[in-house]
C-alpha positions as CSV (number, residue, x, y, z in Angstrom):
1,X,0.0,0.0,0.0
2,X,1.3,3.4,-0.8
3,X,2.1,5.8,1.8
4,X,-1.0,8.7,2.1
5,X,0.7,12.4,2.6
6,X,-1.5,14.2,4.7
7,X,-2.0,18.4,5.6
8,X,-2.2,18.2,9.4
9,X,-2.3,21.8,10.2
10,X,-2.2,24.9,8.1
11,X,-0.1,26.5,11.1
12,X,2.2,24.4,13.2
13,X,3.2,27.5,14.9
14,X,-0.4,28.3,16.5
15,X,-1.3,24.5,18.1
16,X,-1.0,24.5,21.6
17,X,1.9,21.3,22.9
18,X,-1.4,18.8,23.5
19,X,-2.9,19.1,20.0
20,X,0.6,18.4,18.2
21,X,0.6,15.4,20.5
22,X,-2.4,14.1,19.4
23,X,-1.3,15.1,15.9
24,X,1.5,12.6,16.4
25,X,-0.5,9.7,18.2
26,X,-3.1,9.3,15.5
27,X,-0.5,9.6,12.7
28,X,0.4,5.9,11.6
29,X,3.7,4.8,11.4
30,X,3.9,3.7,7.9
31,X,7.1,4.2,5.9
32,X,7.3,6.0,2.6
33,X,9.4,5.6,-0.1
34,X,11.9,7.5,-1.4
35,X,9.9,8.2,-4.5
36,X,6.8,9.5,-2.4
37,X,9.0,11.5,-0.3
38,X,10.3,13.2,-3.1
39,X,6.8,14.3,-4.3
40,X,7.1,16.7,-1.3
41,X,9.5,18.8,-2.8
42,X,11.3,20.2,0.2
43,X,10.3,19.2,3.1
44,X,11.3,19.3,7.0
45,X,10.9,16.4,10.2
46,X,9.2,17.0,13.1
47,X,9.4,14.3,16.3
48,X,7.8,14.2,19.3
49,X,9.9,12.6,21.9
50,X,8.6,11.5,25.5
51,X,12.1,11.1,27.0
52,X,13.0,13.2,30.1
53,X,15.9,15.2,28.3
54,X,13.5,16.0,25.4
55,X,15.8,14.3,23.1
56,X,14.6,11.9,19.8
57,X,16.3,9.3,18.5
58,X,18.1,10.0,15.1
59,X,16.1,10.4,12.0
60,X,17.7,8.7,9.0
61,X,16.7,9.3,5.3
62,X,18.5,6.7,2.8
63,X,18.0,7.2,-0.9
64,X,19.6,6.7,-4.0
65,X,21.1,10.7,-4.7
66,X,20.3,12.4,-8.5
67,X,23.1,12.3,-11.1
68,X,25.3,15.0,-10.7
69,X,28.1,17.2,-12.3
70,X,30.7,18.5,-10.4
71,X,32.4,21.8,-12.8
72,X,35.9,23.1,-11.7
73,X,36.5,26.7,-10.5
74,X,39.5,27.3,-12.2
75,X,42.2,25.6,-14.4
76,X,45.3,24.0,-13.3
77,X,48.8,23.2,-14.9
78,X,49.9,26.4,-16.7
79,X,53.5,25.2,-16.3
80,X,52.6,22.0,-18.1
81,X,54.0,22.0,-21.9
82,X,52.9,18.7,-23.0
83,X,50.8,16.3,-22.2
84,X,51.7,12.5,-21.8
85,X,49.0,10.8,-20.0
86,X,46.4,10.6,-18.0
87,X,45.0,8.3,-15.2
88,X,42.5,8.5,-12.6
89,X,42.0,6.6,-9.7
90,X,38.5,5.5,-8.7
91,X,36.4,2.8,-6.7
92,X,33.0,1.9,-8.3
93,X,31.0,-0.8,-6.3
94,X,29.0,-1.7,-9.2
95,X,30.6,-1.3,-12.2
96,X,27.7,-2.2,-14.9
97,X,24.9,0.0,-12.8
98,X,27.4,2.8,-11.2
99,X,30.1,5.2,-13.1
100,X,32.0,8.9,-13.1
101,X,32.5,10.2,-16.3
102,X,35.0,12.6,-17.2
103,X,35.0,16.1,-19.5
104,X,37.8,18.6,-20.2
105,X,38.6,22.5,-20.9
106,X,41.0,24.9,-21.1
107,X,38.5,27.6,-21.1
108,X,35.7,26.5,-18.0
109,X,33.6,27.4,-21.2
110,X,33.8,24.5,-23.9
111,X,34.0,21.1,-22.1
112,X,35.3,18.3,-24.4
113,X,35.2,14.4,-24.6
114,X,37.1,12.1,-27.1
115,X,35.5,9.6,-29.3
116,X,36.5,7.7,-32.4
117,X,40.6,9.2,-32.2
118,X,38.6,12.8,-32.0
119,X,38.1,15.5,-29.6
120,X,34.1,16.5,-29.9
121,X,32.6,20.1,-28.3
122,X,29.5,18.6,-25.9
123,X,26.7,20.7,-27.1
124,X,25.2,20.8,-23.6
125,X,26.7,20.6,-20.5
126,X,24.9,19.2,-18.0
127,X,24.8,15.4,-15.8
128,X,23.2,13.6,-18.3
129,X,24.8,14.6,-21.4
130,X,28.3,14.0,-19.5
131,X,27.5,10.4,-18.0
132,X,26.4,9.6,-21.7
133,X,29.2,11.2,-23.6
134,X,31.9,12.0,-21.4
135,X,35.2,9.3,-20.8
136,X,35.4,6.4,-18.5
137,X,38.8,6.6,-16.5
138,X,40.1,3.6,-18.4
139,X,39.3,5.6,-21.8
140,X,41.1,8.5,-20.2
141,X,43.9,6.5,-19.5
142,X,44.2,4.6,-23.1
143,X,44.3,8.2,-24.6
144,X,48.4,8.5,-26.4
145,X,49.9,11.2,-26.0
146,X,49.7,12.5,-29.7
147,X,45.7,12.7,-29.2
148,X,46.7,14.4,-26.3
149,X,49.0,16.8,-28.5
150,X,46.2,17.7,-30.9
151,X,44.4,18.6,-27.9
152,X,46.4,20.7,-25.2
153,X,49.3,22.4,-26.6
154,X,51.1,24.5,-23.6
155,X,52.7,27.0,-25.8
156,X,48.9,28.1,-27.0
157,X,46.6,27.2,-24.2
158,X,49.0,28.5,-21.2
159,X,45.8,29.0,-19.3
160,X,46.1,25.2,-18.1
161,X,43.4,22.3,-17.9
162,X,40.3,21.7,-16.1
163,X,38.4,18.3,-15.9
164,X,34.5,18.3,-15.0
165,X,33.0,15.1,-14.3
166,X,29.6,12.9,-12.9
167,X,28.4,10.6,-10.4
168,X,25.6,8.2,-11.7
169,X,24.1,5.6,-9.0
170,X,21.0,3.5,-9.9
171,X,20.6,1.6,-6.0
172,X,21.4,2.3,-2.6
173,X,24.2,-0.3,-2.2
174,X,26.0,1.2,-5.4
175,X,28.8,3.6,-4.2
176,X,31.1,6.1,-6.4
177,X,33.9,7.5,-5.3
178,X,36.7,9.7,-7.2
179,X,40.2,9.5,-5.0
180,X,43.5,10.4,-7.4
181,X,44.6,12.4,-9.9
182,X,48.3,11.7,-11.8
183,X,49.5,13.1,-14.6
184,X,52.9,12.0,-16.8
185,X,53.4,16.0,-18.7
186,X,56.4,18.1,-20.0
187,X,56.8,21.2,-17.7
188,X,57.9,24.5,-19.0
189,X,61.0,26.1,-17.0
190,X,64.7,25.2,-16.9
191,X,66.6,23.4,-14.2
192,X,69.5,25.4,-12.7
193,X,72.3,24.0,-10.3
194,X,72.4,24.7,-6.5
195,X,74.9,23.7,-3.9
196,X,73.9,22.6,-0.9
197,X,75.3,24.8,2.2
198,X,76.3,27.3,-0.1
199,X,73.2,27.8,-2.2
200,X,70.6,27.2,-0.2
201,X,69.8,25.0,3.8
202,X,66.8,23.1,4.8
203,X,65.2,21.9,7.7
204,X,61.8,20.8,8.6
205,X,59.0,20.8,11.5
206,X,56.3,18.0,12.1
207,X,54.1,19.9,9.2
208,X,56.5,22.1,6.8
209,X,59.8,21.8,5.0
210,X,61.7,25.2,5.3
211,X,63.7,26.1,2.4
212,X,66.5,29.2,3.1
213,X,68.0,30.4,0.5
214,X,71.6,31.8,0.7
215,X,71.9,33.1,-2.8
216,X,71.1,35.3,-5.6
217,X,69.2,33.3,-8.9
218,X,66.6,30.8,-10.3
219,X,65.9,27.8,-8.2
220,X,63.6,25.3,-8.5
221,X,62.4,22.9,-5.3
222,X,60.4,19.8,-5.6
223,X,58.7,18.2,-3.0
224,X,56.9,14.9,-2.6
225,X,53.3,14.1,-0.8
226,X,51.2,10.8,-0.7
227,X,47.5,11.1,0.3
228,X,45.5,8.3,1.7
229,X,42.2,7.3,-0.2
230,X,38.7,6.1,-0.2
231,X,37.4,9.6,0.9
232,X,38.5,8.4,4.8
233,X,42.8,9.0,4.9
234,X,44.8,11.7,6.1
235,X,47.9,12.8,4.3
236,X,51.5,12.1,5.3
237,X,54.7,14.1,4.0
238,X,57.4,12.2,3.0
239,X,60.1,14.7,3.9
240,X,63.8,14.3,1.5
241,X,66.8,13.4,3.3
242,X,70.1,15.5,2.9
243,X,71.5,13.2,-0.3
244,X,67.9,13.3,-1.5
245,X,68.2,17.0,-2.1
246,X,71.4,17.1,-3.3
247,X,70.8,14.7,-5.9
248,X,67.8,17.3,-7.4
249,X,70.8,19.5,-8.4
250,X,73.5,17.1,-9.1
């Protein structure tokens, strides 16, 4: 039997404490669906709780959430020259029924996808027209680096990349989530030679690397970080050793 939605008062506000308790008592205590609940449009929960603090237990809604299109804010990689690859890490519960597909542009204007060796303008941006045209992350990944080259071009879009993408879930065991982003590119820039002690001295706290340098020119520092995944991990900095630094410059 379908759950029955039915007006109780025009007014909450203006019922004295006994008539929302009766409101409560003769309201039965069948369960509606996610589908009837979203006939409601938006919509708040009111309990009635006959503890002594005045507390009520939790109230949990569990649903299966709309497809949706997540855009970036800006663009990222204007020291990138070329492009090699690209790969995306992912977890998908239920691969045939679940996915997150993947758009790009070096505008935040035109959003791209490839198909058939060709980059194709989407007409319409928007969750369904990216879940049905945009790239899988294994397509993403099988992309060569000469498509990639008829694509992005550093020297003409210096503005960098951005990549827009979609969460489609049919049940409510189905889960989708998005956790890494590598990239194998050409930078722009030059290396230059720096001495250790004489150029430049290091040190680090629990939380930051402090670089000092003791000279005049153009350096260039790298740095590495590993994140933990699945939406749950903290991050940890692996800080470089003395010989690790060196051997940047060396």
């Amino acid at each position: 039997m379908a759950y029955t939605f039915t007006q109780l008062a025009n007014d909450w506000s203006t019922l004295t404490d006994a008539e929302k308790e009766a409101l409560f008592e003769n309201t039965n205590g069948n369960k509606a669906t996610l589908a009837e609940l979203q006939t409601l449009g938006k919509f708040k929960v009111l309990a009635m709780s006959d503890s002594a603090s005045g507390s009520a237990s939790d109230v949990k809604v569990h649903g299966v959430h709309n497809d949706f299109l997540v855009l970036p804010k800006e663009l990222f990689g204007t020291s990138f020259n070329k492009i090699k690859s690209v790969n995306i890490t992912e977890n998908i519960s239920d691969t045939t029924n679940a996915s997150i597909k993947y758009v790009l542009t070096k505008d935040l204007i035109n959003y791209f996808t490839f198909t058939n060796s060709t980059w194709t303008p989407l007409i319409t941006l928007d969750a369904d027209t990216v879940i049905s045209e945009g790239l899988s992350a294994e397509e993403l990944a099988l992309i060569s680096s000469a498509d990639w080259a008829n694509f992005y071009d550093g020297d003409v879009d210096e503005d960098g990349l951005g990549i827009a993408f979609a969460f489609h879930e049919t049940a409510m065991n189905q889960s989708t989530e998005l956790d890494n982003l590598s990239m194998t590119v050409d930078m722009n820039g030059t290396w230059s030679k720096a001495e250790h002690t004489e150029d430049y001295t290091y040190g680090y706290s629990n939380t930051q690397l402090h670089v000092h340098l003791l000279k005049n020119g153009s350096y260039k520092i790298n740095y590495g970080t590993s994140t933990g995944g699945g939406g749950g991990g903290g991050t940890t900095i692996d800080y470089a050793t003395d010989s690790d630094i060196d051997n940047l410059f060396n």
